[in-house]
N, C-alpha and C positions, 0 to 999 in steps of 0.2 A: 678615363680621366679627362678632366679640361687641358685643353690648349698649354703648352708651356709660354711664359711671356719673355721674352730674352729682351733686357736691357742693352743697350749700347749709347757706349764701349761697355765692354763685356765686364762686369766688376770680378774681383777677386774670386778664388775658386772658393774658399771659406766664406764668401760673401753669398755666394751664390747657393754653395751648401746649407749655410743656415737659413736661407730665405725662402728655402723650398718645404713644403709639408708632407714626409712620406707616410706611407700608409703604412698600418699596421702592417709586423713582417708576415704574420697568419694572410693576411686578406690577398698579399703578394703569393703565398704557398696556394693557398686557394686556388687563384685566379690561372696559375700552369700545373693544375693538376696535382698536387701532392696534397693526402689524406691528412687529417690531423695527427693520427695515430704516428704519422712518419715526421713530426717534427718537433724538436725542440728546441724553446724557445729561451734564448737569452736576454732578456730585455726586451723591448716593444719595436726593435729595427733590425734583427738581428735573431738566426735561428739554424742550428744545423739539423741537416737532411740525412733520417736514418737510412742505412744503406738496405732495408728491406723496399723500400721503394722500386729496386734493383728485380725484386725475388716476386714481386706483385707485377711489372713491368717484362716479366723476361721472353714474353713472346710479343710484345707489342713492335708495331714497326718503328724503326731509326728516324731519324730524324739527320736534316742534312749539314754537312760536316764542316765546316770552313776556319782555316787557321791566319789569323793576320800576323804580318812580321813586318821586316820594314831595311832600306837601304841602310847601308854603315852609318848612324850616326852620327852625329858631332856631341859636344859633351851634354846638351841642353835636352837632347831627345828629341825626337822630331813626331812625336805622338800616337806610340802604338796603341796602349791605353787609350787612352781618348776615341783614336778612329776604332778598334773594337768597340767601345763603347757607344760610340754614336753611330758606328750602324745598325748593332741592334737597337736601339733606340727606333732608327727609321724603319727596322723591319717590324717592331713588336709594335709601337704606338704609331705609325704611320701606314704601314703594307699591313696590319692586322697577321701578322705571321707568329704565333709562338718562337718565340726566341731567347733563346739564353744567353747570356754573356759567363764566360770561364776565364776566369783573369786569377795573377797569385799573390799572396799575401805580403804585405809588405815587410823588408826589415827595416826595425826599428835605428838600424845601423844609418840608412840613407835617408828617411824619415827627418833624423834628427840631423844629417848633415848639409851640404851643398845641394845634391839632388829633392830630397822633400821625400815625398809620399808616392805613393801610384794608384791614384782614384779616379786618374782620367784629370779632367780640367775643362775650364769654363761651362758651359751649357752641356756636356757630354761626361760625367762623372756619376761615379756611387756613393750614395746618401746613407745617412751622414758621414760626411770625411774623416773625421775626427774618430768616427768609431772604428772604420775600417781603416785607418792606419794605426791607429794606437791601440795594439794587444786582442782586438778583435774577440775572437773567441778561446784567447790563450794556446793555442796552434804550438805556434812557437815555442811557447813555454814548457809544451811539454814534453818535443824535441832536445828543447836546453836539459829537460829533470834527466829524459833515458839518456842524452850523450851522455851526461857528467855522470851516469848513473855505472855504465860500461866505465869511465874511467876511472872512476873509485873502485871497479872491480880487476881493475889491471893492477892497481898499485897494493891492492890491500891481497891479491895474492901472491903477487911478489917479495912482499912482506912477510906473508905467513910460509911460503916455502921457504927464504932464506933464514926463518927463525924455526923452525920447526922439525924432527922425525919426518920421516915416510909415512910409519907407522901411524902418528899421532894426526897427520894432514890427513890419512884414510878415514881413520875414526869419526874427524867433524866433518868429514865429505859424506858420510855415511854411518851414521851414530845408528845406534840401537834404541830401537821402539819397542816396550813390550818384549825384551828379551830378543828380536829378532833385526838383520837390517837388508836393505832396499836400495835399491838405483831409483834415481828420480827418471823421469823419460826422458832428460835434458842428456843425463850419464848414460844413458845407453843409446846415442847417437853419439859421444864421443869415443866408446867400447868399440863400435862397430868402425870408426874409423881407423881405430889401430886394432880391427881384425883380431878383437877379442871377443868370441860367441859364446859368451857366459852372461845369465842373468843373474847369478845370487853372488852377491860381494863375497862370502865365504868361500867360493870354487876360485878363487885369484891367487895363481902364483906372485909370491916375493918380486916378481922382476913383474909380470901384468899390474901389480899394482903401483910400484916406484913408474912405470908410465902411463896407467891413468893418474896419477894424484899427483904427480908435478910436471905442471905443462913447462916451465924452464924457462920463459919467457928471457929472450935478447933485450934488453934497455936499448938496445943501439938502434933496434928494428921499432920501435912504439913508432906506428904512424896515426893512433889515434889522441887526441885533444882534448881536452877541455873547451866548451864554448859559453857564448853569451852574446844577447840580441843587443849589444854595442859596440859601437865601435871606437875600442877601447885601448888605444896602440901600445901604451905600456905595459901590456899585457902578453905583446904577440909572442913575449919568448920573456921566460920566465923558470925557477928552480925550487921545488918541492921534495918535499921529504926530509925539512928541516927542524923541524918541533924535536921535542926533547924524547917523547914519547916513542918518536920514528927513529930512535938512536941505533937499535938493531938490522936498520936495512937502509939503503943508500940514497942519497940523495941524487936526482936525476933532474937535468933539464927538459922542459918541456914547453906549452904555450898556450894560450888561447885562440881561436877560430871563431868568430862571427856565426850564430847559431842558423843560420841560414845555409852556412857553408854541410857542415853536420851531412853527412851521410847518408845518418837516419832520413835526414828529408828529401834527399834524394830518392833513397827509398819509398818512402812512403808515397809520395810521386808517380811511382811505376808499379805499385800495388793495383791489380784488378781483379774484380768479381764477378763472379762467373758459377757455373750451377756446379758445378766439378770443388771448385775451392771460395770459399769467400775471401771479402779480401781482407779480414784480419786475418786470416790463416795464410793466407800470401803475402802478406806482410810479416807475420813468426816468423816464417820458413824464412825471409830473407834476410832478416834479422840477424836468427844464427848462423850463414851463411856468411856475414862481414870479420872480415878479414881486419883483426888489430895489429897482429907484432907477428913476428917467426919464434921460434924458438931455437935454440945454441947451435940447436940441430938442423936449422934451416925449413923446419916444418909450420906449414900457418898454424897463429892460435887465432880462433875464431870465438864469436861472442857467443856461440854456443858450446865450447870447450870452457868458457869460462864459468857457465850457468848461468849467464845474465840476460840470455834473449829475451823468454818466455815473461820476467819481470819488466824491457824495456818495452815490450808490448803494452802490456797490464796500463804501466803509463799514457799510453799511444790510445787508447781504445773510444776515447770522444774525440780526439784529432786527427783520428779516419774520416771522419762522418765531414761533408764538404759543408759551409757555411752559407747561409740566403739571406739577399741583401740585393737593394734594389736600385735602380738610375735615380735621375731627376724628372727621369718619365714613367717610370712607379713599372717599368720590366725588370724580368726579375736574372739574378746576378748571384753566380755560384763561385769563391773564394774559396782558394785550399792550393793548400805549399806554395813554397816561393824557392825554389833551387836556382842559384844563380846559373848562369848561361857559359861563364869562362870556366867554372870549376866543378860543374854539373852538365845537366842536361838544359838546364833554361824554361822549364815548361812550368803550369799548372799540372795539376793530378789526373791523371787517366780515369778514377774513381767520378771526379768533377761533371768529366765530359761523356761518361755513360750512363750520369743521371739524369744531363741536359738532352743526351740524342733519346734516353729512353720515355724520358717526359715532353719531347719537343716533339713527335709523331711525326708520319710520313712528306707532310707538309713543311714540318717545321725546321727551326735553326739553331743549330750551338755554333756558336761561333769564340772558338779559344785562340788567345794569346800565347806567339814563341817570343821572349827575352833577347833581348841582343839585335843585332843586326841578323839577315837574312843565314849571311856565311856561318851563322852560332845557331840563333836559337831556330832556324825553320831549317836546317839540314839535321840539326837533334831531332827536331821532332820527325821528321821522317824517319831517320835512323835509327834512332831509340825509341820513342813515343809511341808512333805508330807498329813499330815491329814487335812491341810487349804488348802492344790494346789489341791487334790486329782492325785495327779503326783505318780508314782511308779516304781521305777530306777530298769533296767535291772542288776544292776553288781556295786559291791562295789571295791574301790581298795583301797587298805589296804596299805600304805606306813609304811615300818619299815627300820629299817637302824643299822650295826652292833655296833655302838657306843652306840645309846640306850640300845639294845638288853644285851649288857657288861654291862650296867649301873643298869637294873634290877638283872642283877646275882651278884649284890653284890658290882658291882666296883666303883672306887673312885671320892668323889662327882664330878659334872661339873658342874662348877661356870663362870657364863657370864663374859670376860673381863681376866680370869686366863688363862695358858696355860694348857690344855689336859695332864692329866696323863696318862705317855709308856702304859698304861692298854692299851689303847683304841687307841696305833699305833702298837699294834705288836700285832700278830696273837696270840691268844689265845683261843680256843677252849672248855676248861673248865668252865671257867666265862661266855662266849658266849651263852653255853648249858645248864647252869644255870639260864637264864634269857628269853630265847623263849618262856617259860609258860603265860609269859606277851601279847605275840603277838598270841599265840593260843589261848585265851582265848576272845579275841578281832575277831576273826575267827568265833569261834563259837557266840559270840553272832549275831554280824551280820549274820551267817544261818540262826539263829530264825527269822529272817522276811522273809526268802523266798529268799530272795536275793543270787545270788552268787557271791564267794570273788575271786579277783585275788589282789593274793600279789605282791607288786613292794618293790624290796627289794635295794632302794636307794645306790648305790655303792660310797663310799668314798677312797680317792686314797689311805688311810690304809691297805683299807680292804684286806685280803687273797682270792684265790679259794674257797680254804678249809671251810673258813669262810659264804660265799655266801652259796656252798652248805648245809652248816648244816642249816641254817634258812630257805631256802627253803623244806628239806627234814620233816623240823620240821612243816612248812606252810600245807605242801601236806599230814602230817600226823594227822591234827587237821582239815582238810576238806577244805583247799581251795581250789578254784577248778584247779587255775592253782597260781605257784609262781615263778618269774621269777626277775632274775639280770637287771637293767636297769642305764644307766650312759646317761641320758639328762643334768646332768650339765655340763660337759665336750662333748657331741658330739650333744646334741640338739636333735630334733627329731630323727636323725637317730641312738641317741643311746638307744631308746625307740619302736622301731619298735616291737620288741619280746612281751612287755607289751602292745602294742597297737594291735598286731595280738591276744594276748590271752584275750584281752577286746571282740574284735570282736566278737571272737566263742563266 
């Protein structure tokens, strides 16, 4: 590709999105190795990556591992997004290195609220913005169909045991086909949990069948929800089961969950494939495994006692497959799940970053995004992430930025929406120095897994020399291994080159 040209001042991130011309998403699948046969195409910017690329791939060498996170925040973000983003940029379009970028799908919850989107920003973003924030390749949506899908299956057989026989509930669990009847495969994993080794519904005593056919569900125990990709507060808690129709079975309180929050994406998150199980089958199995309510009895009902697994799958079976989509520097960029960081794990998809290490080769770089500050989303990913992938990331990069760094030594609150207190546009060194303990301390924890840190220390047009250097000086004093000034919002990859060479070593 030609040279990127970066204006300044830096215009609007939608300014800068529409001003760029991406290539074809084929010609980006192309250019890192994925077949034609392995892609399908949504539109001309926009394409998911079948996970047979995985099975064509499975003896090829890894590619190397790198997860960015970043000190505690303040409420503006201090740009993990972006610094993932603009180092691959300088590794892929500058260092010549195959590089992926793994970052997670936006909700449309924070999208449309305070926060905005997560495409990155100014000169270090994925193109087009508008498409990767808004509903992308329906992901989300189909999260939203299987949650609400398990919870139409909670209430409607709640419904049908308090209205119904034993008897009559076994018959439409198990009707007669042709004079004969059958357990579905779904039924005979819940047999075998209540240590019933019968396959033919006719060999069921009276009592084996009053406990397979009414799981007895507790109302009081429903911990699963309803959701939806807004955010949508009078919703949070809410009372169903009042229609005329519902007159036979009770009204209960319940609510709705922000469809990011959901479970299912969690799950789908921590699904991995592998030559033993793919990862729709590791995604079934966990499926039925989720745990909705107790029953009177104190026993889990799971969403495979309900029979709804194997259908929230069916759902799920294009919103495995990760999404490709590319910079402003035409590198290519793998989207998939967005599980938040406080009520999850915080990460992109395990599936994401073994198509990036399998396609990025022994030279090459995926470089994924943890959510949150370091304390959430980069000790999830160690703890969760990597202990389900069995993946093990060469090199942490630590994003800090000198606004935060002010904000822990004491400075004056930053409120979404308000204008920035002179604190945090004039160079001040004291309050600065006061507040690096924050970001050492995030240093060392990430040692303790073996990893080493390179700090990117996000440059704001505020900031001082003076400034940069004390937070590096203080980086390189608490053990990281290299910490280094980088401005990819304003110059793009080539203003990340320095952080992208100290990745490298």
């Amino acid at each position: 590709m030609g040279s990127l040209e970066c204006l300044d001042p830096v215009p609007s991130d939608i300014e800068v999105s529409d001003a760029v011309e991406p290539l074809h998403i084929s010609k980006v699948a192309a250019a890192c190795g994925i077949q034609e046969d392995e892609l399908d195409l949504y539109g001309s910017f926009k394409a998911k990556v079948k996970l047979s690329v995985l099975d064509r791939l499975k003896d090829a060498p890894r590619g190397n591992y790198v997860v960015c996170t970043g000190i505690n925040p303040t409420p503006l973000g201090e740009g993990k997004s972006t610094t993932t983003i603009g180092v691959c940029q300088a590794l892929g379009a500058h260092l010549n290195k195959r590089t992926f970028t793994c970052i997670r799908q936006p909700s449309q919850g924070p999208t449309m609220g305070i926060k905005g989107g997560a495409a990155g920003g100014g000169y270090s973003q994925v193109v087009p913005m508008t498409l990767f924030n808004l509903h992308l390749t329906g992901d989300i949506h189909a999260i939203s169909a299987a949650n609400n899908l398990v919870a139409a299956a909670i209430d409607t057989r709640m419904f049908h045991e308090q209205t119904q026989s034993t008897a009559a509930l076994f018959r439409r669990l198990c009707p007669e086909k042709d004079g004969k009847r059958s357990f579905a495969p779904p039924m005979l994993k819940r047999l075998a949990k209540l240590g019933i080794d019968k396959t033919d519904p006719n060999e069921l005593t009276e009592d084996e069948i009053e406990r397979f056919a009414r799981l007895d569900i507790d109302p009081e125990t429903i911990t699963w929800k309803r959701v939806l990709d807004t955010c949508d507060r009078s919703l949070r808690e809410i009372e169903i089961g009042l229609a005329a129709t519902e007159a036979k079975g009770k009204p209960r309180r319940t609510g709705f969950d922000i469809s990011v929050a959901s479970e299912i994406m969690a799950i789908m998150a921590l699904c991995r494939h592998s030559e033993e199980k793919s990862a729709l089958q590791d995604m079934r199995e966990r499926l039925g495994r989720m745990v909705v309510a107790l029953s009177r009895d104190g026993e889990p009902v799971t969403a495979e006692d309900l029979g709804v697994a194997g259908a929230a799958a069916v759902l799920l079976c294009d919103a495995i497959m990760p999404t490709l989509m590319q910079t402003v520097e035409q590198t290519p960029v793998l989207v998939h799940c967005g599980p938040f960081a406080n009520i999850a794990h915080g990460n992109s998809s395990i599936i994401a970053d073994q198509v990036a290490l399998s396609l990025a080769g022994e030279d090459g770089f995926c470089v994924t995004e943890a959510g949150f500050g370091a304390d959430i989303g980069m000790e999830k990913f160690f703890n969760i992430k990597c202990r389900q992938s069995d993946l093990t990331p060469n090199c942490v990069i630590l994003v800090a930025t000198v606004r935060a760094l002010k904000c822990h030594g004491g400075g004056p609150l930053v409120t979404p929406g308000k204008p920035l207190d002179s604190a945090y546009k004039q160079e001040n060194l004291e309050l600065l120095g006061a507040g690096v303990c924050n970001m050492q301390h995030h240093i060392k924890n990430a040692n303790k897994f073996g990893v080493p840190v390179v700090v990117c220390v996000n440059r704001f047009a505020t900031d001082s020399d003076a400034e940069i250097d004390l937070v590096c000086k203080a980086a390189s004093e608490a053990g990281a291994f290299r910490a280094v000034m980088s401005n990819h919002w304003a110059k793009g990859g080539a203003g990340a080159i320095d952080l992208a060479n100290a990745v490298v070593e």
